[in-house]
N, CA and C atoms as an extended XYZ file, in Angstrom:
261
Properties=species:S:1:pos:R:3:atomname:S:1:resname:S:1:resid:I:1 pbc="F F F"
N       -30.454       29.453        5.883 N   UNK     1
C       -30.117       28.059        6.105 CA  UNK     1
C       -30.777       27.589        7.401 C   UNK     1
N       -30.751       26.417        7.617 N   UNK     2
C       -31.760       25.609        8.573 CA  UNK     2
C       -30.659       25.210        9.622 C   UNK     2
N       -29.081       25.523        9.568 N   UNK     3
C       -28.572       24.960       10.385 CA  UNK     3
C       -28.423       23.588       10.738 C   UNK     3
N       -28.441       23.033        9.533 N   UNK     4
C       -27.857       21.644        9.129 CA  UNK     4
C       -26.203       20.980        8.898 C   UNK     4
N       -26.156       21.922        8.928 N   UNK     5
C       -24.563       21.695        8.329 CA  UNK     5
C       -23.992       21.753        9.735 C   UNK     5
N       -22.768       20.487       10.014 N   UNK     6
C       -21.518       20.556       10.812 CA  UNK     6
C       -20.961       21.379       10.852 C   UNK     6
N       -20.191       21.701       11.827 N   UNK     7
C       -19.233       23.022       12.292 CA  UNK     7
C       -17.733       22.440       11.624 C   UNK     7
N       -17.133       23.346       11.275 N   UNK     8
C       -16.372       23.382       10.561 CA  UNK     8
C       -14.874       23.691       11.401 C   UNK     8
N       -14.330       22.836       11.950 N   UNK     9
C       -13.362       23.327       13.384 CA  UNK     9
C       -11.897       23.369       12.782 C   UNK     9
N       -10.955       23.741       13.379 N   UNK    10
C        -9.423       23.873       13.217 CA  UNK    10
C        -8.794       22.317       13.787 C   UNK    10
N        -8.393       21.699       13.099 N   UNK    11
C        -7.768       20.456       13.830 CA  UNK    11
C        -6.125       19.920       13.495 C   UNK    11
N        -5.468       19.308       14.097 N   UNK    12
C        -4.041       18.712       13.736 CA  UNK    12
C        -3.880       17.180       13.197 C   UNK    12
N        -3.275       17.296       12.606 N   UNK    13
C        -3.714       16.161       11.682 CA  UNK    13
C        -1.525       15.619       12.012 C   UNK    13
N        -1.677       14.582       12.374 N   UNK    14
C        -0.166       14.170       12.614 CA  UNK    14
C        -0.069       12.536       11.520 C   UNK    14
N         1.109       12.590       11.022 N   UNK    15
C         1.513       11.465       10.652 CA  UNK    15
C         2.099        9.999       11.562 C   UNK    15
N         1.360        8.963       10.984 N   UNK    16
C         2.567        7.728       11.675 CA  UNK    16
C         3.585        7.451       11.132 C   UNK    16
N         3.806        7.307        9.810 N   UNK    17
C         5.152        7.136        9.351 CA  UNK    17
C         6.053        8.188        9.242 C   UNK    17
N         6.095        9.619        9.137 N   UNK    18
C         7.378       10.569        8.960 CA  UNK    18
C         6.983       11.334       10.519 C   UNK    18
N         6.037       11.588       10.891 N   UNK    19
C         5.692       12.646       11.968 CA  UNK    19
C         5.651       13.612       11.949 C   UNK    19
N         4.973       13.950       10.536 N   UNK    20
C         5.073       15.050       10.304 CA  UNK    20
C         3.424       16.152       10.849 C   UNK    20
N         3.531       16.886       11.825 N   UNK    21
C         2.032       17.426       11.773 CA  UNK    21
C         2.042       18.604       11.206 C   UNK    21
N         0.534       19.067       10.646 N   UNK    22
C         0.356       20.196       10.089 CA  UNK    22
C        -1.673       20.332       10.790 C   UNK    22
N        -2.109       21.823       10.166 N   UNK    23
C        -2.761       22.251       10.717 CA  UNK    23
C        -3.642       22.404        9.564 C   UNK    23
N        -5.400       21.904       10.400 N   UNK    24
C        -6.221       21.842        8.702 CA  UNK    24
C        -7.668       21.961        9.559 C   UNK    24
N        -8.483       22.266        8.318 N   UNK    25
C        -9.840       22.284        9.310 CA  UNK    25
C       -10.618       21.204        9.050 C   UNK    25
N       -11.330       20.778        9.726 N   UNK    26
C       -12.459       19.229        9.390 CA  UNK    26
C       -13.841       19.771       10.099 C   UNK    26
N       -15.199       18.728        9.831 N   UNK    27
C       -16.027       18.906       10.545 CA  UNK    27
C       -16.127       17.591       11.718 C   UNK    27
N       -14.561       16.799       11.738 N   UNK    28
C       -14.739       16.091       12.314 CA  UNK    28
C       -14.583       16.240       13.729 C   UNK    28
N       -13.478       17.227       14.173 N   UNK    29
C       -13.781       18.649       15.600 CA  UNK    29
C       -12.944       17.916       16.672 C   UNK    29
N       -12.343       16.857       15.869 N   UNK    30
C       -10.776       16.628       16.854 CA  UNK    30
C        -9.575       16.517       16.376 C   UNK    30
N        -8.780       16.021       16.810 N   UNK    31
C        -7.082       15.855       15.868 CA  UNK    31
C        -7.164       14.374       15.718 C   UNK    31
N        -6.476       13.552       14.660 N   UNK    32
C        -6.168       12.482       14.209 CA  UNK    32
C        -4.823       12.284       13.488 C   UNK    32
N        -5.220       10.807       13.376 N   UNK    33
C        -3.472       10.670       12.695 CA  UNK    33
C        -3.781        9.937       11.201 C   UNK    33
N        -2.733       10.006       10.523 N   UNK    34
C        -2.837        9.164        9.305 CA  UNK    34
C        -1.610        8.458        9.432 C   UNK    34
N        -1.996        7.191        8.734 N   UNK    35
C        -0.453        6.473        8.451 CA  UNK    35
C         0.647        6.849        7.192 C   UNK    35
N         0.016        7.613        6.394 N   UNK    36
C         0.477        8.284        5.203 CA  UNK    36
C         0.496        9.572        4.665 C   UNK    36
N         1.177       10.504        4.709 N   UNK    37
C         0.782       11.758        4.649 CA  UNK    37
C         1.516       12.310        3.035 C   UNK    37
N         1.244       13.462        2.607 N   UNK    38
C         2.110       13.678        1.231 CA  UNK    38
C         3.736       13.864        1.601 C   UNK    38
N         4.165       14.120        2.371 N   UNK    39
C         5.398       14.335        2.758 CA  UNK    39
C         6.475       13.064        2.635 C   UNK    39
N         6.020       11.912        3.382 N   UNK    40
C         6.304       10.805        3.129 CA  UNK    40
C         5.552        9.522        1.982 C   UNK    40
N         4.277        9.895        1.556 N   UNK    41
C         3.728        9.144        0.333 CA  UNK    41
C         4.609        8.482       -0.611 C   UNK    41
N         5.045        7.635       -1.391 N   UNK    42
C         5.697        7.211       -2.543 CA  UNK    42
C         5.614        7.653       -3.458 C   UNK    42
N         4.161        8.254       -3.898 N   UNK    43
C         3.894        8.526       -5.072 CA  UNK    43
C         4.779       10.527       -5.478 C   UNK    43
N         4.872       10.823       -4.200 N   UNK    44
C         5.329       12.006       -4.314 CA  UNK    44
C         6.671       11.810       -3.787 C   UNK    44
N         7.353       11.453       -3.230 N   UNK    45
C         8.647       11.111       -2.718 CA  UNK    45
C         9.646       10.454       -4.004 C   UNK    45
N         8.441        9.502       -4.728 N   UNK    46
C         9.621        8.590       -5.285 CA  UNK    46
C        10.341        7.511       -4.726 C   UNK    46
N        10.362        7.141       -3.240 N   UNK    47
C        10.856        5.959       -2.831 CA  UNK    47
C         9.553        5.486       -2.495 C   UNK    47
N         9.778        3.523       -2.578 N   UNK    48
C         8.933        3.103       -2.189 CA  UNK    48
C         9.347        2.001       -0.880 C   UNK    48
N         8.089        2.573       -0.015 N   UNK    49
C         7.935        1.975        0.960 CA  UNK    49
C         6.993        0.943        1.395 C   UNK    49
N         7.354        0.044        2.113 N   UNK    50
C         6.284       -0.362        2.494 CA  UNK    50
C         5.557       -0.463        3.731 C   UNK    50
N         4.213       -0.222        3.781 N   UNK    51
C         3.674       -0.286        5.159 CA  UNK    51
C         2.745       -1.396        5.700 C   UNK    51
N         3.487       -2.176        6.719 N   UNK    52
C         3.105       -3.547        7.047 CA  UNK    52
C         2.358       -3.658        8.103 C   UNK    52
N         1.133       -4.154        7.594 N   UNK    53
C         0.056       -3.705        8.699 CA  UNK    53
C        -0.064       -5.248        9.077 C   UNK    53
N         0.176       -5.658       10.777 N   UNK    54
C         0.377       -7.284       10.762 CA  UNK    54
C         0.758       -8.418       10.023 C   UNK    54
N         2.100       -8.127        9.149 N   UNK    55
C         2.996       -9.129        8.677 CA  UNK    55
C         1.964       -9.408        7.173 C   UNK    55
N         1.508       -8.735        6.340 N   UNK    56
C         0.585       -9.138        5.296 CA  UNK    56
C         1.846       -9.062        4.466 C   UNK    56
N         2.769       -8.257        4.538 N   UNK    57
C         2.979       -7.940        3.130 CA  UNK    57
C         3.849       -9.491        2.764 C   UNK    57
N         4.470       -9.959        4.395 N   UNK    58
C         5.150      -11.407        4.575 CA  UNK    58
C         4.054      -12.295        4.389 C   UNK    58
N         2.932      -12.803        4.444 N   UNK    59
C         1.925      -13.475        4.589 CA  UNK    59
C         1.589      -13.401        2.790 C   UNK    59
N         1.707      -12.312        1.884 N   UNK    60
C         1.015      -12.335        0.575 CA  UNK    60
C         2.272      -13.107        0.177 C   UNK    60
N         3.812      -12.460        0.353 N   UNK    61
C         4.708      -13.064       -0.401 CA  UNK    61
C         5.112      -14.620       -0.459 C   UNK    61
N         4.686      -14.929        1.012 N   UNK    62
C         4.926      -16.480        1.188 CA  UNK    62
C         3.920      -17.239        0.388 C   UNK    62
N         2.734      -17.044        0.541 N   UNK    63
C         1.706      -17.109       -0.231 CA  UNK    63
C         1.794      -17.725       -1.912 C   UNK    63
N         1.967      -17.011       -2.652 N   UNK    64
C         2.625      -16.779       -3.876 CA  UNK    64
C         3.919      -17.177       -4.203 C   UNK    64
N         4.890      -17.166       -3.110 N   UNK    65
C         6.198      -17.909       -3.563 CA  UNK    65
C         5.921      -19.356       -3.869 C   UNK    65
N         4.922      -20.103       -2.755 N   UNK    66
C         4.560      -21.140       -2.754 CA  UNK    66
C         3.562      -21.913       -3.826 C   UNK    66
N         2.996      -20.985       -4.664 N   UNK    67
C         2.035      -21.442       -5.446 CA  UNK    67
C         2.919      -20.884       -6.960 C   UNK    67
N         3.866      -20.549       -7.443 N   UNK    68
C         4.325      -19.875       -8.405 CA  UNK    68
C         5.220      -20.864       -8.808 C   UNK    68
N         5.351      -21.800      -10.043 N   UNK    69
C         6.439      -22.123      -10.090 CA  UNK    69
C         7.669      -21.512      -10.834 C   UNK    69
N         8.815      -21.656      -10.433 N   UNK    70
C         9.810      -21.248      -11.038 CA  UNK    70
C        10.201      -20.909      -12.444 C   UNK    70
N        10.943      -20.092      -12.826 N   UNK    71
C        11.212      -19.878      -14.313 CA  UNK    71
C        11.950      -20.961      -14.820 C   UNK    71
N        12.803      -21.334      -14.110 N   UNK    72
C        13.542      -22.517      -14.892 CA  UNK    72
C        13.082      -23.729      -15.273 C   UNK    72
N        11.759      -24.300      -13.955 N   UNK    73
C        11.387      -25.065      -14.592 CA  UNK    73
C        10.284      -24.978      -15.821 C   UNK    73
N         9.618      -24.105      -16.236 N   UNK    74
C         9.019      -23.635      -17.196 CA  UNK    74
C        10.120      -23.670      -18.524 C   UNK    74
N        11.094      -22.942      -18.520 N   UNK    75
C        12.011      -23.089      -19.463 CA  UNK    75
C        12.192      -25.052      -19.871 C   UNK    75
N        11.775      -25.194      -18.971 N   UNK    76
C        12.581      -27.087      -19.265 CA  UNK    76
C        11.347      -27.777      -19.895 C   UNK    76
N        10.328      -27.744      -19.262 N   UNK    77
C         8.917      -28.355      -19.897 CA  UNK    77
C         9.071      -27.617      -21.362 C   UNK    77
N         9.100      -26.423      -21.418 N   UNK    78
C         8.675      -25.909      -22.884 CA  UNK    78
C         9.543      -26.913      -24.385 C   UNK    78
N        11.085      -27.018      -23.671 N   UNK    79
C        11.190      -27.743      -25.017 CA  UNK    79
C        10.735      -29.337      -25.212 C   UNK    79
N        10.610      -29.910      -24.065 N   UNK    80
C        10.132      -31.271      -24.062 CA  UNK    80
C         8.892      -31.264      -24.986 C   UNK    80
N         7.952      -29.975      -24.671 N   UNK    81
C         6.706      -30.629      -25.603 CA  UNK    81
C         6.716      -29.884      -26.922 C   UNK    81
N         7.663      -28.856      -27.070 N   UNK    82
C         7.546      -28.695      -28.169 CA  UNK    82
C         8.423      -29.505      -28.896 C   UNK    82
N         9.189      -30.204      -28.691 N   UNK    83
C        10.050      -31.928      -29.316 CA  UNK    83
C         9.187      -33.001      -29.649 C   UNK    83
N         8.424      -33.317      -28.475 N   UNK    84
C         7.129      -33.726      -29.094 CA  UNK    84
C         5.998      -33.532      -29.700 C   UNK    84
N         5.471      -32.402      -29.975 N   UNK    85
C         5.093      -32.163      -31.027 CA  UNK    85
C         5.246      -32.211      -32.238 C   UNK    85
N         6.411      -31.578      -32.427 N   UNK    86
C         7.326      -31.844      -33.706 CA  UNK    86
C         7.395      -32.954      -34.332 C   UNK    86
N         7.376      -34.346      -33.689 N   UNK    87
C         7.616      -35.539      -34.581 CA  UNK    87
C         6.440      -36.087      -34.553 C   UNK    87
């Protein structure tokens, strides 16, 4: 080999949401964090969480509350035009 390849180092890898650290190797040759790790994930836990990175998840919902209209009024238009249709 030509000695191309990255070094392959021991690093700690820590969580932001549970805190959970564990020990892994990378060629990236420092420690880092993740915001999600399998320990706390949803998809393996089963609860769902959410992780709010500067108020988006408030920012999508307002969003959409505002542009969505309601079920009830949908229920009310529907028979008006189907009454008019009818005759």
């Amino acid at each position: 080999m030509k000695g191309i390849h990255p070094k392959y180092k021991p690093v700690m890898i820590s969580c932001v949401g549970c805190g959970t650290k564990f020990e892994t190797r990378s060629t990236k040759g420092k420690d880092f964090t993740v915001d999600v790790c399998s320990p706390c994930h949803p998809f393996y836990t089963g609860r769902q969480k959410f992780v709010d990175s500067a108020g988006r998840v408030e920012r999508f919902q307002k969003k959409w509350a505002a542009q969505a209209p309601k079920k009830d009024e949908k229920k009310a238009e529907v028979p008006a035009e189907v009454a008019a249709e009818k005759k």
